[in-house]
N, C-alpha and C positions, 0 to 999 in steps of 0.2 A: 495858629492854624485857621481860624475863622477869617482872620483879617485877608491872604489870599482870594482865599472864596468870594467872600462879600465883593473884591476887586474884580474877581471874573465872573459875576452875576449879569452887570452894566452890559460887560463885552460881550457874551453869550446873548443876551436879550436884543442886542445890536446888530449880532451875526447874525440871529435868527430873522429878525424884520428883515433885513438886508435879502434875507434868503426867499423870505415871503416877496418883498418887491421886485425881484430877481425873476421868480414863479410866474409871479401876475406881468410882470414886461416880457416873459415868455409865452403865457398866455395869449396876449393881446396881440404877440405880433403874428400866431398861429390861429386866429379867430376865423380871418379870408380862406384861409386855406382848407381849414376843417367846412367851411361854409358850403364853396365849393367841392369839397369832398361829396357831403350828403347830396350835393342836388347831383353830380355824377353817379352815386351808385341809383340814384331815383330815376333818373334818365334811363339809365340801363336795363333797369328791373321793369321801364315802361316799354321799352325796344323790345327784349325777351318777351313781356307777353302781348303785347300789340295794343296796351291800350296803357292810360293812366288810370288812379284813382284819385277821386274830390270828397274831400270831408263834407257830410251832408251832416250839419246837426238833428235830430228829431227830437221834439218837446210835445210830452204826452202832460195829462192832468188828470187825478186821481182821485175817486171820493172816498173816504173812510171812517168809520164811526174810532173814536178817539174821547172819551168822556173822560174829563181831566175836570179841577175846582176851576179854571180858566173859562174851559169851551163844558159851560153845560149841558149844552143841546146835543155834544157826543158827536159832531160830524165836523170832521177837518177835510182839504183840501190838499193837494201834494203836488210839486211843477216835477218832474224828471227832465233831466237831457241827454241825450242819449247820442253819440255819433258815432256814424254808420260811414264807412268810404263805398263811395258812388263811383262802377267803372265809367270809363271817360271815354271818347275818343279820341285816338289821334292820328298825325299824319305824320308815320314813320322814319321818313326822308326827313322832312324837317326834324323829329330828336335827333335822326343823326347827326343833321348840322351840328344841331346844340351840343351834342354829344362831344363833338370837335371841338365847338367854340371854348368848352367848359372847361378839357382837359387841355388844349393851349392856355388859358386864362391861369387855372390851376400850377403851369408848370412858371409863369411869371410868376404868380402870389408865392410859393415856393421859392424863388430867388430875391424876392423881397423879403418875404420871412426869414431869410439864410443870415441875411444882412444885419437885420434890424435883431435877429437873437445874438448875432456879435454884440451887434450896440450894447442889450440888456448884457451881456455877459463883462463889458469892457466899465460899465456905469456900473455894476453890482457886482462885484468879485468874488469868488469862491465858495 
């Protein structure tokens, strides 16, 4: 009974990698298209409200008594960071262009990804 088993340990651990590089050649060929994806619904959500937003970081500094055997004197210093989206401006007309350009761009990277998940499925079976 062991002897079986031990025989389909190899083949299992083999099917499984297979399945793992199977996943990630699916992944990889759907990376463009998800990319695309987010910056179309970001586009969108700047169209709807008329403007974008910009990640602004903010770095504050902080003084506080902290008396540890290290810092005798009881006063440590602290960096925080802290970010804030900053509305933007835009020019409407132009998102929409992009708005076009992205969902054509989108619907090519989709027929290449079509392709290329054949490929991984045909190079990693089952």
């Amino acid at each position: 009974m062991r002897a079986p088993l031990l025989l389909a340990l190899p083949a299992l651990a083999l099917l499984a990698a297979c399945a793992d590089r199977r996943g990630d050649c699916v992944e990889d060929a759907l990376e463009d298209v998800r990319i695309v994806e987010e910056l179309i619904v970001e586009t969108e959500r700047n169209i709807a409200r008329g403007f974008a937003t910009q990640a602004e970081p903010t770095v504050r500094t902080g003084v506080s008594l902290c008396l540890t055997p290290a810092n005798p004197l009881g006063i440590c210093t602290r960096t925080e960071t802290e970010v804030r989206d900053r509305p933007v401006a835009i020019d409407v007309l132009a998102e929409r262009r992009k708005l076009r350009q992205l969902q054509a761009r989108e619907a090519e990277l989709r027929e290449r990804a079509r392709l290329e998940i054949a490929a991984c499925e045909a190079r990693f079976p089952g």
